[in-house]
N, C-alpha and C positions, 0 to 999 in steps of 0.2 A: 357439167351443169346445164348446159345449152341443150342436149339432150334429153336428159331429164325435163327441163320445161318442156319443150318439142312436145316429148309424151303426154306430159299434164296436160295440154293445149288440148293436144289432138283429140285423148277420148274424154275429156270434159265437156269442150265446145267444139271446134271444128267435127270431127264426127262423133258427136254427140250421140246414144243410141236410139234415143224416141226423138230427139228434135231432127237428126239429120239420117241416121239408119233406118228410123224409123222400126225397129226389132223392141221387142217385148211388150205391143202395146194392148193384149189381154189383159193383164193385169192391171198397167197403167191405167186403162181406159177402166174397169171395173172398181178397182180397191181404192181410189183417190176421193171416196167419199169426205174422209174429213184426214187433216195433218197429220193426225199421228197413225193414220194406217198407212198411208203413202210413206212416212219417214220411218214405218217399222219393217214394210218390206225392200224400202231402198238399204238397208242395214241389213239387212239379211241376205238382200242380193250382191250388195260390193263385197261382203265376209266372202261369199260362193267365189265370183270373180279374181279376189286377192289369193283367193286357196288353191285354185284349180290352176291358174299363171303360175302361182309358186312349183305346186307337184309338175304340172306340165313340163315346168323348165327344167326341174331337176333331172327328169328321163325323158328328153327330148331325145340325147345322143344314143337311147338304148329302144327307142321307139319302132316298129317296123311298120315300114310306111302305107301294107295293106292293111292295117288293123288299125291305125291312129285315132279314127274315127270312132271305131268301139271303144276305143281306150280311153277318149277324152270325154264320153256319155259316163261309159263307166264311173270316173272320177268324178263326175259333175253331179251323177246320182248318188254318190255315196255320200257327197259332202252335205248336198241338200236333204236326203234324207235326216244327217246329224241334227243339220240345224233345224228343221222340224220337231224333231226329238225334244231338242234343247228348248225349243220355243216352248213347248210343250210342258213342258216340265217347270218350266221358271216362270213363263209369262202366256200361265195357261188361258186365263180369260181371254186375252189378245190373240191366242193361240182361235178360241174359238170364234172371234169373228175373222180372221184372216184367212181361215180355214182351209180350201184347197188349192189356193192361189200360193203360197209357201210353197209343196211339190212341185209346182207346178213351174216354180222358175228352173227346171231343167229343162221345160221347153223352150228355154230366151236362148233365142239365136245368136245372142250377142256374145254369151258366154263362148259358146260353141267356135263363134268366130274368134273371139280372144284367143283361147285354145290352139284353134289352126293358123292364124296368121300375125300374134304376137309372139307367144308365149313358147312356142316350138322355135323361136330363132333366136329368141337373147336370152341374155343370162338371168338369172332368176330374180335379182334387185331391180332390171328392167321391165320384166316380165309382170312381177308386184306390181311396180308403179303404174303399170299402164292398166291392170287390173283394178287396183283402186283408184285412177281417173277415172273410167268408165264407169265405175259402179257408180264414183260419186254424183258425175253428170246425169246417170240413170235417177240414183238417187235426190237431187235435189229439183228435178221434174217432177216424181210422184209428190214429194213436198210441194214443191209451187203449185201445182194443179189439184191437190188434198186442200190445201191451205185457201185456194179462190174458190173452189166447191164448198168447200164446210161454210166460208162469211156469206157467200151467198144466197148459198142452201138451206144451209141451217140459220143463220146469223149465229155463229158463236165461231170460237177458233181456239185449239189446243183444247178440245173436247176429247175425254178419253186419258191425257198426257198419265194419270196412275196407270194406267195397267201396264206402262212402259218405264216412267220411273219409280213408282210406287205410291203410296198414298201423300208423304209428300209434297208430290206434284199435283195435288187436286185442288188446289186452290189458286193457281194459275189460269184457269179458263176464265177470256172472257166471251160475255155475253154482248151484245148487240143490242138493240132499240128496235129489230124489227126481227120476224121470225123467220125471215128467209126465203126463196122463192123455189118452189117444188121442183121445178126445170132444172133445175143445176144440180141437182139428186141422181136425179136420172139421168139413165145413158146420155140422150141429148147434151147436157151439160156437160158432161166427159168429153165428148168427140167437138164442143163448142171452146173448151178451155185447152183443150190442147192445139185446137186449128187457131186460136190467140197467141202463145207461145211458139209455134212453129213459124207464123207471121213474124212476130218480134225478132224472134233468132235471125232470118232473112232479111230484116230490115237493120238488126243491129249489123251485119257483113257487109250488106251492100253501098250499105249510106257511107261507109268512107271512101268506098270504090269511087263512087258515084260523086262523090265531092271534088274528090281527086283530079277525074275526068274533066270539070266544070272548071276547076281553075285551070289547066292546063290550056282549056276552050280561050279561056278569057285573056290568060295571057303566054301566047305561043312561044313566047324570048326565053 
């Protein structure tokens, strides 16, 4: 059990992949216009993540270790080609505004590193979980910085939520009292919402260090 948490910790928060890796932040920085693109490609990308740990683990012991590297693209592009597919087919309007950025999570290095330095060592229920930490902490970043660009941006929030749950879910947006401020649209606002989140991260770590230090200051007994 204690390893298990360990894992959750580790690629959740402590290495985090866009707060503390700092890997896959194309996308991140691009598609996080509003919540529900940031939370349809954080789902797409932990599905890639949980899949690619699973197969990885299963034929890690039959792996030869000049070839690892083509093997785990391979499997990474096949998986994300699927899900492309699928997107496509099911939740094709979202399909079309997400559009290249889907392929494109074969270039997140994180997966890649999952691959070569989880998922080639433990057994496949380990391998899983530390695939889906990652993904989730990947994923609830594009969430959190979709969700402060779209209130800002736009003023509204869970704009879009049909083309994900369905129609449904169209009457869950809300609207705001102000139309939003152009800057948080645009790039600037990407690269200004996520240097806020990588600050809070850092300060959520340090301030108990830091506390720490200060009573020990205070009282050396």
């Amino acid at each position: 059990m204690s390893e298990a948490r360990t894992l959750l910790a580790d690629g959740f928060w402590r290495n985090n992949v866009a707060l503390a890796q700092l890997l896959g932040l194309c996308p991140l920085l691009a598609i996080t216009t509003t919540l529900v693109n940031g939370l349809a490609l954080g789902l797409a990308t932990t599905a890639v993540l949980i899949a690619t740990n699973s197969i990885v683990s299963l034929i890690r012991r039959a792996l030869v270790p000049s070839v690892r590297i083509l093997v785990f693209v391979l499997i990474i592009a096949s998986l994300v080609t699927t899900v492309d597919l699928l997107t496509n087919a099911f939740f094709h309007d979202l399909h079309e505004i997400l559009g290249l950025f889907i392929p494109l999570i074969i270039t997140n290095c994180a997966i890649l590193a999952q691959a070569e330095t989880v998922a080639s060592q433990r057994s496949i229920g380990e391998a899983a979980l530390a695939g889906m930490a990652a993904g989730l902490g990947f994923a609830s970043v594009l969430i959190v910085l979709g969700a402060f660009r779209e209130l800002l941006g736009l003023g509204t929030l869970f704009s879009g939520l049909e083309l994900l749950f369905g129609d449904g879910a169209s009457g869950v947006e809300l609207s705001l009292p102000f139309d939003g401020m152009l800057a948080f649209v645009l790039p600037p606002g990407a690269f200004f919402g996520l240097a806020l989140l990588i600050a809070l991260r850092n300060y959520l770590r340090t301030a108990p260090e830091a506390q720490t230090r200060q009573t020990v200051v205070e009282d050396p007994s």
